[in-house]
C-alpha positions in Angstrom: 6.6 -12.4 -0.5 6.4 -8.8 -0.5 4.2 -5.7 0.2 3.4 -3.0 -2.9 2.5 0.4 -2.4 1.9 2.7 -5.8 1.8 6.5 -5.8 2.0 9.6 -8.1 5.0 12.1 -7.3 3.2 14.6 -5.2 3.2 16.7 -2.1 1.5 14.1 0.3 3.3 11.2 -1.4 7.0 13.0 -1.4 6.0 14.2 2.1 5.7 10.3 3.2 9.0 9.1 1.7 10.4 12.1 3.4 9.2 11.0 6.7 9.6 7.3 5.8 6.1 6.8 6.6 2.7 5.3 5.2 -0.6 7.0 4.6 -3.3 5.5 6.7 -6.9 6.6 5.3 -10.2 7.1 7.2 -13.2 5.0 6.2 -14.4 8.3 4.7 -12.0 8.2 2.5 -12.1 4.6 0.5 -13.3 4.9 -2.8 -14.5 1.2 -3.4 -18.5 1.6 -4.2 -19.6 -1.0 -2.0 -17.3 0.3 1.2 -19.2 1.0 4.7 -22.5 0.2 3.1 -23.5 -2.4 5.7 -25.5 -2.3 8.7 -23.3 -2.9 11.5 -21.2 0.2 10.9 -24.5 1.7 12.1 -23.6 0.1 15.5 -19.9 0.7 15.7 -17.6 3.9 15.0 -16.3 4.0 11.8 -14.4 7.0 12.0 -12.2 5.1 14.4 -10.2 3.3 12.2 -7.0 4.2 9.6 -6.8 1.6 7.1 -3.8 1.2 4.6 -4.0 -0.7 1.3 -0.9 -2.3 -0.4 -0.7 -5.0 -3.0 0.7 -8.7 -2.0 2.0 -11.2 -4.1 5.3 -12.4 -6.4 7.1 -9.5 -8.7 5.4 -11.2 -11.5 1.8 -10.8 -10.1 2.6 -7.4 -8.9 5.6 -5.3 -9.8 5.8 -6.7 -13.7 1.4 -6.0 -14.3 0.8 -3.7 -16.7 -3.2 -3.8 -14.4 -1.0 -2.4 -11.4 1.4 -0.1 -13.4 -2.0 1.2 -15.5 -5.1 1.4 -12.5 -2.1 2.9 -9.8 1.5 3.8 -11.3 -0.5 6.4 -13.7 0.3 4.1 -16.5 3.9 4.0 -15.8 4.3 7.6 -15.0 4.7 7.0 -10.9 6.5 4.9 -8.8 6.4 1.1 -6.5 7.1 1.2 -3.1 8.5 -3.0 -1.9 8.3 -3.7 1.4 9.3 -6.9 3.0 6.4 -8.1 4.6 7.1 -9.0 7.9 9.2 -6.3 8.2 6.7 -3.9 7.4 4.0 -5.5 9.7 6.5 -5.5 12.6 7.1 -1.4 12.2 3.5 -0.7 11.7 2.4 -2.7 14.2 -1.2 -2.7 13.4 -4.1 -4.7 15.5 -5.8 -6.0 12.3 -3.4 -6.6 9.3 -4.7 -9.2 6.1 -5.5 -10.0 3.4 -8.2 -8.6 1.6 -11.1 -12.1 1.0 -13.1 -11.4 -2.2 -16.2 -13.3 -2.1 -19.8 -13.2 -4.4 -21.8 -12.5 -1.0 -21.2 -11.0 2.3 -19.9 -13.3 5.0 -21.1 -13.2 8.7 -19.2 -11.9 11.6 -20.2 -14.4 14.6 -21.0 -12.9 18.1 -18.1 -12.9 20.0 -16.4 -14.8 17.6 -12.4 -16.1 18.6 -13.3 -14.5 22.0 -15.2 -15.5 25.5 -18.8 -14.5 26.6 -17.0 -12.3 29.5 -15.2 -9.8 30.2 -11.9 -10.2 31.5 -9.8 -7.8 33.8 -8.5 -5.3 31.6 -10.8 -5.9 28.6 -13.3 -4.7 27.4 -15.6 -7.5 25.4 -17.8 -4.9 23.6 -15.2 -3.1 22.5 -13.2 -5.6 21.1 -16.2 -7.1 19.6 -16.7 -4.1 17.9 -13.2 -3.6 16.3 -13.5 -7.4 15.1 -16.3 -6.9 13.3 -15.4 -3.7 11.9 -12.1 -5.3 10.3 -14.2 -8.6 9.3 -15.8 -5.5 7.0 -13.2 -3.9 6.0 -11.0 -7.2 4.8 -14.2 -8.4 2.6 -14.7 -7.0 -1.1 -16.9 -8.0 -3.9 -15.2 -10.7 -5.7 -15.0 -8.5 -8.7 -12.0 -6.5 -7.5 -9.6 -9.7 -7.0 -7.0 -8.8 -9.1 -6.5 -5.8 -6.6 -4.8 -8.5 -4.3 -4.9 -6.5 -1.6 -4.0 -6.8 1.6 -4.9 -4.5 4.7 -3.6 -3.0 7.8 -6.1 -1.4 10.3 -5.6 0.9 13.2 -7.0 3.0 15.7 -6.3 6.5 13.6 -5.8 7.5 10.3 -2.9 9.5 9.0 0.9 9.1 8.6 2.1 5.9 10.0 6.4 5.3 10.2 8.0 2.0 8.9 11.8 1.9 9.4 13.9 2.4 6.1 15.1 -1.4 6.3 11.7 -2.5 5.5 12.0 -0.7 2.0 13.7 -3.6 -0.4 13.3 -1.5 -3.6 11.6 1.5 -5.5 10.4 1.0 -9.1 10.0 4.1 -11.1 7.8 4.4 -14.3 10.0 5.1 -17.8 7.2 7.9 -18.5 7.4 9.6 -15.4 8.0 13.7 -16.3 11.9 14.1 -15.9 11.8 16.8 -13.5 9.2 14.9 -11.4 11.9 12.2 -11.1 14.7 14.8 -10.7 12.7 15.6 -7.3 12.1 11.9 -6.8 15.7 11.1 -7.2 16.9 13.4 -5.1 14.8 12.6 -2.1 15.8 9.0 -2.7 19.3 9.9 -2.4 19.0 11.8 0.4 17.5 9.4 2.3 20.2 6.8 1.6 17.6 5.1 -1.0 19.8 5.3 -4.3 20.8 1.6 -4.4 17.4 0.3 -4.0 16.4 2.2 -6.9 14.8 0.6 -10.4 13.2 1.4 -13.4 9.9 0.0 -15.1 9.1 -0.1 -18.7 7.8 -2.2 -21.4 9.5 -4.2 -24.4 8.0 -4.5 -27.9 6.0 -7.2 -28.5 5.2 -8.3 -24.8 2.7 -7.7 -22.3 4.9 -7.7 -19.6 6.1 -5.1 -17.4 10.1 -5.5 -17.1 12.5 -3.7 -14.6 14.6 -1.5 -17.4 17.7 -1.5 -15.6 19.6 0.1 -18.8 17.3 3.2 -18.4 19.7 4.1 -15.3 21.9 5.3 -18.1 19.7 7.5 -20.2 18.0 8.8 -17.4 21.4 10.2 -16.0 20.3 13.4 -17.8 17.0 14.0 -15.7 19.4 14.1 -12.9 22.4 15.2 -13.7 22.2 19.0 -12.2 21.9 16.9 -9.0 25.3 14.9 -9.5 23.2 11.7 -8.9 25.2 8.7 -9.6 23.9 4.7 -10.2 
């Protein structure tokens, strides 16, 4: 199973693929209504923690839903990021990585759950306490948002994050992306070594399904031809 990451061609997102690395964002930053609204963040720094959201599931789930190409490949107009899972998680190395549980209520966090009732030499119990809870929180969404199928790596800081280029298993680019937004795209791809890991997304006529367009490599030659790409 792999890991999905959607973005827009941008500075910050071009900037990543550059780097071969992965935006982590602070708590601040989550745009979820019902995010950091509870009480024990009052108890606990939030600030302290990068989270990174991805999508998890089968290429039909995922890669070929016109929800995930519409809500975050700006309706087929950006790109997919696949990871290999494992892969990914062994590069990021995050303390907290999981899936996201979407539930109708709030579940508790147990005192000193999975852990003992003393410290240890080298440990600190409150501490670690504290960053459980904290990603109990932040892996728990209103059971509204479950077709998000997210799943979530947390760390210790927020910003860019490296992965190694082996974890990257493909990159899907939208059939209405902007031609010279993909002539940038392309060209980063390629020189990065990316260019045979490359494919397109589009739609058919009469079906609901979002379809790796494979033939577009053809007429898309011309978005990319001052570059001397070749597929």
């Amino acid at each position: 199973m792999n890991l999905y990451k959607f973005g827009t061609v941008s500075v910050n997102s071009l900037s990543a693929l550059i780097e071969s690395s992965l935006y982590f964002a602070s708590s601040k930053q989550l745009n979820d209504p019902t995010e950091g609204m509870f009480d024990i963040f009052s108890t606990i720094k939030k600030d302290d923690v990068g989270i990174l959201s991805m999508a998890i599931g089968e290429a039909s789930e995922i890669a070929e839903s016109p929800f995930f190409w519409a809500h975050y490949g700006n309706e087929l107009r950006g790109f997919c990021l696949v990871f290999h899972k494992e892969c990914l998680i062994n590069s990021l190395n995050a303390p907290s990585h999981k899936k996201v549980k979407y539930v109708h209520g709030r579940s508790f966090f147990g005192p000193y759950e999975n852990q003992g009732v003393e410290n240890v030499s080298g440990a600190n119990l409150e501490q670690n306490y504290n960053w459980q809870a904290l990603a109990h929180c932040l892996t728990q969404k209103p059971y509204d948002f479950w077709n998000e199928r997210e799943y979530r790596f947390l760390k210790h800081s927020s910003g860019l994050k490296t992965y190694q280029k082996e974890d990257l298993v493909g990159i899907l680019i939208g059939e209405k992306m902007e031609q010279n937004e993909m002539g940038i795209l392309l060209h980063i791809i390629e020189k990065q070594g990316l260019l045979d890991k490359v494919s397109f997304a589009g739609t058919n006529t009469n079906s609901f399904r979002v379809y790796k367009q494979d033939h577009l490599k053809t007429s898309y030659k011309r978005a990319t031809k001052k570059n001397h790409f070749h597929f």
